[in-house]
N, C-alpha and C positions, 0 to 999 in steps of 0.2 A: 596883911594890910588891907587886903582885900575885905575880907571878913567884918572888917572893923569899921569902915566907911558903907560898907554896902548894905550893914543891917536899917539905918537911918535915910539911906536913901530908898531903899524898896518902901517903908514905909511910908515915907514922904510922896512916892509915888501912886502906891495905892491909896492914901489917903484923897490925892489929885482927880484919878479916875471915880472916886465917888463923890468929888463935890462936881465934876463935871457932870455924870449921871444922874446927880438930884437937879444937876442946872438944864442938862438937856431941854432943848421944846419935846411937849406931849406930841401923842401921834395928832394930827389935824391941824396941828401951829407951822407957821413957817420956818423954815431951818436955812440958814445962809451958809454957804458950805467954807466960805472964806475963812470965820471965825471959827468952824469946828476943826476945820485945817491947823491955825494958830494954837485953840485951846490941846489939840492932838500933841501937836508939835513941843508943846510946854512941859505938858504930863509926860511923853516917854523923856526927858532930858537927864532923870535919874538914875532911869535905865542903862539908857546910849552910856551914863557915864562909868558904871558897873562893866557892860559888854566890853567899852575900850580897856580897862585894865583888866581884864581877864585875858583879853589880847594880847596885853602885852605880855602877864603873867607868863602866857602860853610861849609865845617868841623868847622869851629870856632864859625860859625851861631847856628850849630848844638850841638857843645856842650855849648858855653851859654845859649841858649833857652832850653836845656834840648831833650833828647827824646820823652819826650810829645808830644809835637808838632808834632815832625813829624809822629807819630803813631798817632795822632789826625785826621792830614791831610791826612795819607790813610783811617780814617775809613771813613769819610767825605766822600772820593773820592768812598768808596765802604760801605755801611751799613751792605749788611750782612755778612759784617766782623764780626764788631761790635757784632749786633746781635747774631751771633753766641758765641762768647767769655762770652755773658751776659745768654745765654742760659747754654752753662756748668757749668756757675757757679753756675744759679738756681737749675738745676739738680744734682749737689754735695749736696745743702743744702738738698734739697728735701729729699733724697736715706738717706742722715743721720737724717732725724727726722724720718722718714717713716721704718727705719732702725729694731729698737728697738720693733714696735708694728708688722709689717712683721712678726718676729723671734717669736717672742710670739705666735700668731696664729699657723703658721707652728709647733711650739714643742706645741703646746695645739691638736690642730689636730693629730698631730701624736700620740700623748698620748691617746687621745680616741680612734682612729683607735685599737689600740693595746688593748685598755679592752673589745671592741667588739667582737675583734677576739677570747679572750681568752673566753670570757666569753660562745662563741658557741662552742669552743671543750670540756668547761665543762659541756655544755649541752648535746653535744653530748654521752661523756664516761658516765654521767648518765644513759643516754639512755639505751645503750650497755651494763651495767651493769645492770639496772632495766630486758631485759627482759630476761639475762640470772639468774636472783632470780625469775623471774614469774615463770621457769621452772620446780622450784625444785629441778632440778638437783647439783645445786651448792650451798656451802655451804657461810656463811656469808664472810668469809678471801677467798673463791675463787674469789665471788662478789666484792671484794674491788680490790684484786691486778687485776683484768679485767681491772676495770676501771683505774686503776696506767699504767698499759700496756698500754690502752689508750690514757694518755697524754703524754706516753715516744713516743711513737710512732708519734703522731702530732708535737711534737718536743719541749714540754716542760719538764720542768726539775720536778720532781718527790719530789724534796726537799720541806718538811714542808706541803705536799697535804695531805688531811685527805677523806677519804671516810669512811661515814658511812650507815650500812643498819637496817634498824628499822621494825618492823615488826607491824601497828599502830594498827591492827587488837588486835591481842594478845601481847602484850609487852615482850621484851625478848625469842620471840622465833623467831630461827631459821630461815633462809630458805628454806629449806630442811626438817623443820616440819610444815610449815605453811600449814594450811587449805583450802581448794578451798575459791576464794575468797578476800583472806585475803589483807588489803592493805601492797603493801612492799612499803617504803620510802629509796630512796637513793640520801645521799647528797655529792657532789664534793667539797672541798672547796680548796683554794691555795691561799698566800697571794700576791698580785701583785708586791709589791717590788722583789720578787723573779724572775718574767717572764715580765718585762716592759722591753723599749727599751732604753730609754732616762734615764739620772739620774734628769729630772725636773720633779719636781710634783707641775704641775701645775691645773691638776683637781684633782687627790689622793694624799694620804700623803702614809707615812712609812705604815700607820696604816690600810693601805686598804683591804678586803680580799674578794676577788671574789667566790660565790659559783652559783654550780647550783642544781634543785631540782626536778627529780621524781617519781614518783606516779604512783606502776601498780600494779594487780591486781594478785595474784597467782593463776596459774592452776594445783597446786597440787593437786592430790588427782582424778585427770580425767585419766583415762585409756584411751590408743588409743583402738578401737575397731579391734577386730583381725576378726569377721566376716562380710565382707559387701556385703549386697547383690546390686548387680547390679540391676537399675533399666531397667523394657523391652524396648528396643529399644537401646540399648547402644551395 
């Protein structure tokens, strides 16, 4: 339909732009720009009327065929459109299978991070308490609440932590009467549920309880010596 209205108006149109050409003013005459505006305006109206039905042509193309098509034909025209549309998609599935095992790792790791750590400040308040029992000086409940002080202060919570000091030498005695020698035993113990980070347990359960254990030797019963004699040259 196109075809059939447009041959008679192109013609009708260029017929218009040469009677206005022959009507034009020569160069040196005056030219009034209002009426070259109007006779402009007259002569493309054959055109304008071809241009709009070719528009519409085109829209009507485009919605029978669908959008497909023409998003078809720019990918055609450019791939790594394409390409790229088919890459984010892959990358959404990916992040979501890869998602679930990710998150696992990450809270398994973090969980063991956290019984390592705990488990060297209970090594440590052992410690600290063991070598304040080698001295003699402190009595079994001074030894304990040391090392309680110990984990308050590394920034654990003190709730359900058991210290105990054992004297394996002699059983049931003291600190403070133990013998030169004697082995003192002391145990930290704290249940992890209580000092974890995460509520997954994924390497311990409820039922975990971290302890730490040592072993030192009392020096009771050694007097510091009040006379020393310097050796010559000193």
């Amino acid at each position: 339909m196109i075809s059939a209205r447009g041959g008679p108006d192109v013609a009708k149109g260029l017929n218009c732009f040469a009677e206005l050409r022959a009507a034009a003013p020569q160069d040196g005459q005056k030219r009034y720009p209002e009426e070259s505006e109007l006779w402009f305006r007259w002569a493309i109206q054959p055109f304008r009327r071809v241009s709009s039905e070719i528009q519409s042509f085109f829209r009507g193309f485009v919605v029978l065929t669908g959008q497909t098509t023409m998003r078809r034909s720019i990918e055609l025209r450019d791939p790594r459109r394409a390409r790229r549309r088919e890459r984010l998609g892959t990358a959404t599935v990916e992040f979501a299978v890869l998602l679930p095992l990710v998150m696992t790792l990450m809270l398994g790791t973090w969980e063991i991070g956290r019984l390592v750590e705990v488990e060297q400040i209970l090594n440590n308040a052992a410690r600290e308490a063991g070598r304040r029992a080698a001295s003699g000086q402190y009595t079994n409940a001074q030894v304990q609440q040391i090392a309680l002080n110990y984990l308050s202060m590394a920034g654990l919570t003190t709730t359900n932590a058991a210290v105990t000091v054992t004297d394996l030498t002699h059983a049931g005695t003291d600190a403070t009467a133990a013998t030169e020698l004697d082995q003192l035993q002391i145990t930290v113990t704290i249940p992890f549920v209580n000092v974890r980070w995460a509520s997954a347990t994924l390497v311990t359960n409820a039922s975990t309880v971290l302890s730490a254990t040592n072993i030192w030797l009392s020096n009771n019963g050694q007097s510091y010596p009040s006379n020393i004699t310097v050796p010559a040259g000193y």
